[in-house]
N, C-alpha and C positions, 0 to 999 in steps of 0.2 A: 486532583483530577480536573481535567476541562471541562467549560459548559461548551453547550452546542454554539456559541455565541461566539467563542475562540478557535472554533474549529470546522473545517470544511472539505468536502471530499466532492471533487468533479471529475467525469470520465470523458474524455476523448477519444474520436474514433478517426485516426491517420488514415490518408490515402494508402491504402495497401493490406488496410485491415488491420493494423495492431492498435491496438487500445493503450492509452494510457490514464491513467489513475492519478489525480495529481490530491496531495492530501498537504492539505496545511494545518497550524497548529497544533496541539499537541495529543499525537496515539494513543490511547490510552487507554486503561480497563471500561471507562465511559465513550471513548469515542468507537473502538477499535467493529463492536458490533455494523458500524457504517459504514466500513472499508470493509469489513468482510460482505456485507451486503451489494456494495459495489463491486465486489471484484468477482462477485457469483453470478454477478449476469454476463461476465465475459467466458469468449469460447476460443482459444485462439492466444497467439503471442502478447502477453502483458507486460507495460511499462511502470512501476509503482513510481512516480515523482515524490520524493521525500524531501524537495528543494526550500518548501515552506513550510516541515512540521521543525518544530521548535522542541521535542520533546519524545521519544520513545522509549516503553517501557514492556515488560515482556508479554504481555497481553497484544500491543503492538505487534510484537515480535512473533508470536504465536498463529494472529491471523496471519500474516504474508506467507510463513512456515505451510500455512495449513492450505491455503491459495495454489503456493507454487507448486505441494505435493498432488492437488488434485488436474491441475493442469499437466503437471509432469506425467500423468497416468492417464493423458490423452493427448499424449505426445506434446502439450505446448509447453511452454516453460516462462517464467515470472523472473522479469531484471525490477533491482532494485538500481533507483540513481539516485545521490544525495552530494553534497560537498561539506554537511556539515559534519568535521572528523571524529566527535564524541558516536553519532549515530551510526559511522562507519566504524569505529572501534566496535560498538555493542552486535553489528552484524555477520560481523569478523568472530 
């Protein structure tokens, strides 16, 4: 698992209102409680940037799941972006 020392979560807030969530290193059972806490202060179209985490695992996987269902049920909806193709395999 990650320490807090390899891993970081910052939120941005776009001209137009959409928020993006940029998470680096690696999601995990220990980090994942951070991204969820980030992503529960947003109201509105979310961007998860997955561009610098290095590592997802299904606890990972579970908060975005649990995110984009509760945005989904207030009409917004949660994009995932990554390039790295193992994270996109396990999204998939």
């Amino acid at each position: 698992m990650a320490t807090t020392e390899e891993f970081a979560v910052h939120s941005e807030l776009l001209p137009g209102g959409m928020d993006v969530i940029h998470v680096t290193g690696e999601l995990d059972l220990a980090t994942a409680p951070r991204v969820e806490e980030a992503l529960a202060g947003v109201d509105g179209e979310v961007v998860v940037d997955l561009a610098g985490c290095t590592f997802l695992d299904s606890a990972g996987i579970r908060s975005l799941m649990g995110a984009a269902r509760a945005l989904g049920e207030r009409g917004h909806s949660l994009r995932v972006v990554t390039a790295d193709p193992g994270i996109v395999r396990l999204l998939e």
